[in-house]
C-alpha positions, -999 to 999 in steps of 0.1 A, spaced: 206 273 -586 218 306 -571 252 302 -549 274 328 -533 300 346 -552 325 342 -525 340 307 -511 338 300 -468 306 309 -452 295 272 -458 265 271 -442 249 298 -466 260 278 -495 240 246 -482 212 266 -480 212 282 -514 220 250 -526 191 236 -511 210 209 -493 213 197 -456 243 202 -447 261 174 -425 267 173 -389 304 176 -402 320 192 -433 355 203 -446 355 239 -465 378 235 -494 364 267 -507 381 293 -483 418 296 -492 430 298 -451 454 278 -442 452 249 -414 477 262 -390 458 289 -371 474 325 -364 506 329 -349 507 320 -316 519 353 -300 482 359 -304 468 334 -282 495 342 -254 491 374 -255 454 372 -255 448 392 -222 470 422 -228 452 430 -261 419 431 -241 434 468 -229 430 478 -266 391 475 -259 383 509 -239 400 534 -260 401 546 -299 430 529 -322 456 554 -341 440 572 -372 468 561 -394 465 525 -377 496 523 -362 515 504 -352 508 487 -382 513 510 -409 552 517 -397 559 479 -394 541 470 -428 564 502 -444 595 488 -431 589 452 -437 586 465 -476 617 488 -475 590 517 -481 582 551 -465 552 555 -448 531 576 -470 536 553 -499 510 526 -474 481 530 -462 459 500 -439 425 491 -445 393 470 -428 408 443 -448 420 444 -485 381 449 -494 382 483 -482 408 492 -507 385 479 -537 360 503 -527 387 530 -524 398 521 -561 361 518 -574 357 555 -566 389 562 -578 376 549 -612 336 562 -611 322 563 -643 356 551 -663 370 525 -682 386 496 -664 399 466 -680 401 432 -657 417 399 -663 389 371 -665 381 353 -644 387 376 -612 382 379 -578 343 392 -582 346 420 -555 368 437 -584 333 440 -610 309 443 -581 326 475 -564 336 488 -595 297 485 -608 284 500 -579 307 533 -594 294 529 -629 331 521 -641 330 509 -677 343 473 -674 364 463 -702 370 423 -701 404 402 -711 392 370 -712 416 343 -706 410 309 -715 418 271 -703 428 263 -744 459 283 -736 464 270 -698 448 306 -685 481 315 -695 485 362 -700 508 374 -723 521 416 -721 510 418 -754 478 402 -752 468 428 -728 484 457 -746 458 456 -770 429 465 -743 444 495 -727 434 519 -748 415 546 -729 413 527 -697 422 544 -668 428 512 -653 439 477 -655 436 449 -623 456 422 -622 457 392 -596 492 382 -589 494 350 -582 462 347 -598 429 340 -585 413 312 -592 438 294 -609 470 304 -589 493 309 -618 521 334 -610 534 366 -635 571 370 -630 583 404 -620 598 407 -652 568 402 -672 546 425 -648 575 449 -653 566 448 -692 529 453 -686 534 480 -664 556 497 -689 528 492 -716 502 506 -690 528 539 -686 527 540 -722 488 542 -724 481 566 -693 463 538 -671 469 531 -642 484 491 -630 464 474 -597 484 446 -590 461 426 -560 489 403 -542 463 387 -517 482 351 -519 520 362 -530 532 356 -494 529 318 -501 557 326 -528 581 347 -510 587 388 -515 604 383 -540 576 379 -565 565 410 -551 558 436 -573 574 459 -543 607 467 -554 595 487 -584 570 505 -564 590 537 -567 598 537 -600 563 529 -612 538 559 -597 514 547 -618 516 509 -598 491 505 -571 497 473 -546 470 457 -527 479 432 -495 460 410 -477 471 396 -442 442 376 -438 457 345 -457 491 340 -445 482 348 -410 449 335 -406 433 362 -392 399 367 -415 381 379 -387 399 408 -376 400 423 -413 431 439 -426 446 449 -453 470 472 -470 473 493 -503 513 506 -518 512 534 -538 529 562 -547 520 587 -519 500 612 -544 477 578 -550 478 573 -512 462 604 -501 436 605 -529 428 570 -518 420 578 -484 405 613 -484 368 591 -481 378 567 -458 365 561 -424 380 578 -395 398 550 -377 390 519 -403 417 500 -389 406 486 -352 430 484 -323 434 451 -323 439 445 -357 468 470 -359 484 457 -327 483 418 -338 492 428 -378 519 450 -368 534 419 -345 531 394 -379 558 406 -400 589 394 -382 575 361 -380 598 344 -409 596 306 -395 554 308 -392 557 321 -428 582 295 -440 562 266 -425 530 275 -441 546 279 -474 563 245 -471 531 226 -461 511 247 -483 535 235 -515 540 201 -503 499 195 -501 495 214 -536 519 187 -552 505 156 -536 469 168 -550 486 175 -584 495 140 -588 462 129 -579 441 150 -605 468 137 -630 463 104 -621 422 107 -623 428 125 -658 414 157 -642 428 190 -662 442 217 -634 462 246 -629 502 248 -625 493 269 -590 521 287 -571 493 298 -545 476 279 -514 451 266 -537 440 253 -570 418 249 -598 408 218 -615 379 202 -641 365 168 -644 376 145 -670 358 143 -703 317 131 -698 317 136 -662 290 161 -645 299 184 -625 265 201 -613 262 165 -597 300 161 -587 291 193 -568 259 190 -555 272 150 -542 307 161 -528 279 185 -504 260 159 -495 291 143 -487 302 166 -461 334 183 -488 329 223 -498 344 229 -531 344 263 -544 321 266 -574 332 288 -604 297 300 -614 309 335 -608 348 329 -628 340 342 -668 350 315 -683 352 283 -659 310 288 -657 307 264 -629 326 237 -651 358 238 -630 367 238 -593 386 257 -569 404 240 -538 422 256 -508 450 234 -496 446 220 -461 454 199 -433 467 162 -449 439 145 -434 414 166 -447 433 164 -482 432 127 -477 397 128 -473 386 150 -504 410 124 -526 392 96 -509 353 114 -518 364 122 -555 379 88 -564 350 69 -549 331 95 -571 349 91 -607 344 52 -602 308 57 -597 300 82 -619 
């Protein structure tokens, strides 16, 4: 069975699948939260039609001057992009035709762009047998003539969050080896800043940030992202982008999110509270999962159960998991959940229990 290596777009996974899909379904397999974007955008809905009939700012401002000062940065050390994916395909050119070493299992758009650069992928594969737990030293020993390491922090799939001290180490032990530290912080604001990697920006030039505003703000279809760098990296990164990447409106309504501590707050505190509840549910089934800090998390079946049919029936059942064919190392054995609305949480713990007992 061939499925997409990416989780929403549901309606291409029933098809690959070979399924019907229902006339309703929930899509646990996007990590968005329930809430909707901020509501400044609805309001305001008619004065960003005005944006329409003219070309955005080059640099995409206003948001590149609000994201800089909402990190305590100067403006060349950012740079915005048609969403964080953008800045993978930046980095894969960055790194054509070298060694890069990546945490398994990643976010696949990390091996695909780099591929498409014939970059030299050099795996560190972590393992459930140790709770997909990454140790500095562990990683130490595969830097060696990279030019390169990516890390996901919190980490996707299994949301499990590397403390700034311990990314401080690795990043020393990158220095040390000449390669270069890509921290991807797509899901940290459901932490807080302060397990940013941010602060130590400046005194790591060899630390490139990636941000995401899709997830906290809800706001996939507009496309925006970010990069933090050291502003040497910056300009190398963009000398082949696109002339105005970064649409009006997207710079307008991202620019307008970072003030917006309560929306932030709110999500974080639903986001956590859900996360808990549907710990204490996979404990209770005798499902293994993942200590995630993130919006979502990972989880396997107890012993003897199957999971190509737990799958394919949770489908049929109107409930999109994402599959983790394309995570080295979960192989399509485990599962990974975005946190939602608590009726549609009730509802997935209602389809899995009926399942287990059946099954």
């Amino acid at each position: 069975m061939s499925l997409p290596n990416h989780g929403a777009n549901p309606l291409i996974l029933y098809k690959q699948a070979g399924i019907e899909p229902p006339e309703n379904f929930l899509d646990f397999s996007e990590n968005i939260h329930p809430f909707g974007p901020p509501a400044f955008i609805e309001e305001n809905w008619a004065g960003f039609y005005t944006l329409l009939n003219t070309y955005p700012d080059p640099d995409a401002e206003p948001f590149r001057t609000a994201a800089a000062v909402y990190h305590q940065i100067e403006k060349n050390q950012l740079a915005a992009a048609n969403g964080a994916a953008e800045v993978f395909t930046w980095l894969a050119r960055r790194y054509r035709g070298k060694q890069v070493a990546l945490l398994e299992p990643a976010f696949s758009e990390y091996r695909k762009t780099l591929e498409a650069e014939n970059a030299v992928i050099r795996e560190i594969q972590l393992s459930s047998d140790s709770d997909w737990q990454m140790t500095a030293a562990g990683i130490n020993s595969h830097l060696s003539g990279c030019e390169a390491l990516y890390i996901c922090n919190p980490h996707n799939p299994t949301g499990l969050l590397l403390t700034a001290e311990k990314l401080k180490e690795i990043a020393d032990h990158c220095a040390d080896a000449k390669c270069e530290l890509v921290i991807d912080e797509a899901f940290v604001d459901f932490i807080d800043e302060e397990a940013s990697f941010t602060e130590h920006l400046s005194s790591c030039p060899h630390v490139i940030i990636v941000r995401s505003m899709t997830k906290m703000y809800a706001i996939a279809g507009l496309r925006l992202g970010y990069v933090m760098a050291a502003p040497r990296i910056i300009e190398e990164l963009i000398e082949g982008a696109a002339h105005w990447n970064v649409n009006a409106l997207s710079a307008s309504i991202g620019s307008r999110c970072f003030p917006l501590k309560d929306y932030r707050e709110t999500i974080r505190q639903a986001a956590s509270e859900e996360r808990r509840n549907m710990m204490q549910f996979l404990a209770e089934k005798n499902c293994r999962f993942t200590d995630s800090r993130a919006n979502f998390l990972s989880f396997c079946l107890p012993a003897g159960k199957d999971p190509d049919l737990f799958f394919q029936d949770m489908l049929k059942k109107g409930i999109v998991l994402r599959h983790t064919y394309s995570f080295k190392g979960m192989d399509g054995r485990w599962f990974r959940i975005g946190m939602k609305a608590d009726t549609a949480m009730q509802r997935l713990r209602k389809e899995m229990a009926e399942w287990l007992a059946q099954n």
